[in-house]
N, C-alpha and C positions, 0 to 999 in steps of 0.2 A: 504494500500500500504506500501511494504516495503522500506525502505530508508538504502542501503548498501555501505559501504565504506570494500572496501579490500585492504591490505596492504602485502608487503612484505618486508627480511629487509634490499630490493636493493633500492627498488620504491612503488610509490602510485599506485597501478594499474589500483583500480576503488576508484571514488570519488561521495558520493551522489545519485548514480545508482537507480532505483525505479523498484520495481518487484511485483509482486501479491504469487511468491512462492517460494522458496529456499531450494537446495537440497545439503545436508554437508557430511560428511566421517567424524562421531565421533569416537572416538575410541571404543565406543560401539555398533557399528553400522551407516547404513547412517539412516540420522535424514530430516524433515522437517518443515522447518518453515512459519511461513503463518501469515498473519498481526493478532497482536490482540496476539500474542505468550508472554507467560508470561516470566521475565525479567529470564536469567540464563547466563550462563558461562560453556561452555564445550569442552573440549580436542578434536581437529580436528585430523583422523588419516590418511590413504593415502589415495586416492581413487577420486570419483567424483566429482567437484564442477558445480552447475549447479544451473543458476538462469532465470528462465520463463519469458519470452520476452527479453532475452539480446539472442545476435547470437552467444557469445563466451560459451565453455567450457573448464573448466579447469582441470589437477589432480592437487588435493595438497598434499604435502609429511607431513603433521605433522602442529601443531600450535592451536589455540584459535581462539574461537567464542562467540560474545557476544551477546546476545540481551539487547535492553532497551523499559520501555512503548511500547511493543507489535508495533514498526514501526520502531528501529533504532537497523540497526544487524551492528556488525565491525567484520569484519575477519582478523587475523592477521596469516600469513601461513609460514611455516619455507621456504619452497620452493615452486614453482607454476610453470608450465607450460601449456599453449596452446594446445586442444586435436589437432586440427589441423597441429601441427608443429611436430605430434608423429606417424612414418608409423610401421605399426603393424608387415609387414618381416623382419623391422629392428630391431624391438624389439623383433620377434621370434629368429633371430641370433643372438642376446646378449646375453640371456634367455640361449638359448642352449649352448654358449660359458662358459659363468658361470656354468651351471652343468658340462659340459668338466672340467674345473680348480676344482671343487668341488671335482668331484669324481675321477678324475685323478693325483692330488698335495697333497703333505704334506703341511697344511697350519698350521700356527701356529694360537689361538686365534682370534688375533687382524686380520687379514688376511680373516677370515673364517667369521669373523663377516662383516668387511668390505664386500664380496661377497655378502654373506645372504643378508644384507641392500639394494644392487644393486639389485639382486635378485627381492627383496619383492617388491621396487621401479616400476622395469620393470611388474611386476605383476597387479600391481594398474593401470600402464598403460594403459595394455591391456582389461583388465575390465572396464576399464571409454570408449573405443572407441565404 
C-alpha cells in the first residue's frame, strides 16, 4: 500500500492518503507507481493525476515526485486542480479564443509565451477528462 501526501504551494491537499496505485504526468511521460517502487525523484509535467480508490482526480501543471522504501510517495505540484470543477465547452472556448489572439495579434515574446503556456494548460485539461 501506498502512503501519499500531496502538497501545493497554497495548501496541504492530501495528507497520508493510502492507495494500491498511482498515476503521474512526468515530464517524460505518464508514469506508474505501485507499492514496492524503488526510491526516485522525478519532474511532474501537466497532465493527469490519479490515485486508485480515492474518488478525486486531478490535472497538475508542473512540480516533483518523490518516492521512498517503495510505500511513501510526496507530490509536490506547482499548481492543481479538481477534474470535476473543469467543463470541457468551457475549455473548448478558451482553447479556440487563444488561437483567435495567436493567429490574429502581433504579440511580442513575453505575450506569445504567456498564450502558448495557457494554451498547453487548457490542453492537459482536456486530456485528463
Amino acid at each position: 500500500m501506498l502512503k501519499v501526501d500531496l502538497v501545493s504551494p497554497s495548501a496541504q491537499i492530501l495528507s497520508g492518503v493510502t492507495t494500491d496505485r498511482l498515476l503521474a504526468p512526468s515530464i517524460d511521460g505518464q508514469i506508474t507507481i505501485l507499492p514496492g517502487h524503488r526510491d526516485m525523484i522525478c519532474l511532474l509535467g501537466k497532465g493527469l493525476l490519479f490515485m486508485e480508490g480515492l474518488g478525486d482526480k486531478y490535472v497538475v501543471y508542473g512540480g516533483i515526485l518523490q518516492t521512498i522504501d517503495g510505500e511513501n510517495v510526496t507530490i509536490a505540484v506547482d499548481r492543481i486542480t479538481k477534474i470535476d470543477t473543469i467543463s470541457g465547452s468551457k475549455i473548448d472556448t478558451m482553447i479556440k479564443d487563444i488561437e483567435k489572439r495567436m493567429n490574429n495579434e502581433t504579440l511580442d515574446d513575453k505575450e506569445y509565451k504567456k498564450l502558448m503556456d495557457q494554451y498547453l494548460d487548457h490542453i492537459a485539461e482536456l486530456n485528463s477528462l
